[in-house]
NURO-124418 format. One record per residue: residue in three letters; z, x, y negated of N, C-alpha, C in turn. Coordinates in steps of 0.02 Angstrom, whole numbers, plus 50000, padded with zeros to 5 digits. Last residue first. Example, Ala and Ser with C-alpha at 12.3 -4.5 7.8 and 13.67 -1.06 7.14 Angstrom:
% NURO-124418
SER503545064250112503575068450053503945064549998/ALA503905066050284503905061550225503905066050165/
END
This chain:
% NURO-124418
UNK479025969745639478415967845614478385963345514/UNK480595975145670480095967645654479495968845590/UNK481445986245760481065984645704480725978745707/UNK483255986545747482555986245765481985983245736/UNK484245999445692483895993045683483365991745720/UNK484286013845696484906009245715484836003345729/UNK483446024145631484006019745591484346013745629/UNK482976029945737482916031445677483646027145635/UNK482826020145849483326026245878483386029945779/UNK481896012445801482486010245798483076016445780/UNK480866023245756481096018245710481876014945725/UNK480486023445900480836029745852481046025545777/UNK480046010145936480576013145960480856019345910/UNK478866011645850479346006545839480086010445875/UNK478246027045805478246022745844478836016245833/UNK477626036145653478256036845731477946029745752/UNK476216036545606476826042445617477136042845660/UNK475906023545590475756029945636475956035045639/UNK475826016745472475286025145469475386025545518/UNK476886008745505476236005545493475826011545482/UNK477906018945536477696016745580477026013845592/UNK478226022445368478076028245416477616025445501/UNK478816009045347478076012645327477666017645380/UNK479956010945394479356005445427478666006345403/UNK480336021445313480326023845383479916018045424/UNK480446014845199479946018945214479866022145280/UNK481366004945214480846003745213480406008245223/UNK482686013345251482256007945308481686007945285/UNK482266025845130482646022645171482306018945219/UNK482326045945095481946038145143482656032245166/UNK483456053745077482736053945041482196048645067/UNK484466054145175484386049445107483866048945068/UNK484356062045269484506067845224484476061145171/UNK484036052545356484526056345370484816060745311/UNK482586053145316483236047045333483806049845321/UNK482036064345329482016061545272482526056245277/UNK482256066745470482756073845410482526070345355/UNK481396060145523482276056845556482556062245481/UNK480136063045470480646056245462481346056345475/UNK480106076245562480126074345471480346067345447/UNK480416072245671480896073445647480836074645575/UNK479316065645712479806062445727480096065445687/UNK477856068045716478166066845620478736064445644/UNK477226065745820477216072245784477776073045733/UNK478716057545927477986058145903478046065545859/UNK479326065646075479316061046013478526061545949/UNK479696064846253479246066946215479526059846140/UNK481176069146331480896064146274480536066346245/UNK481406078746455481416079146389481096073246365/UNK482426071846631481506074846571481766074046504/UNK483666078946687483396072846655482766075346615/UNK483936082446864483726085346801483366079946760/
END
């Protein structure tokens, strides 16, 4: 039995602002410098990884 992926609070308000075009990369690296999501959710977010 595989464990659920904990994600941050604001995972999927980001991933439905990406996703829906209303955010692009940049603001989703935003989203990371607040703390919102995490680098990793950033990638799994848009595909890219992220650099500082």
């Amino acid at each position: 039995m595989e464990k659920e992926k904990a994600y941050s609070k604001n995972y999927e308000k980001v991933r439905g602002y990406y996703d829906g075009g209303f955010w692009n990369e940049a603001r989703v690296k935003n989203a990371v410098t607040k703390g919102w999501i995490t680098e990793d959710e950033y990638t799994e977010i848009t595909g890219n990884r992220y650099d500082a």
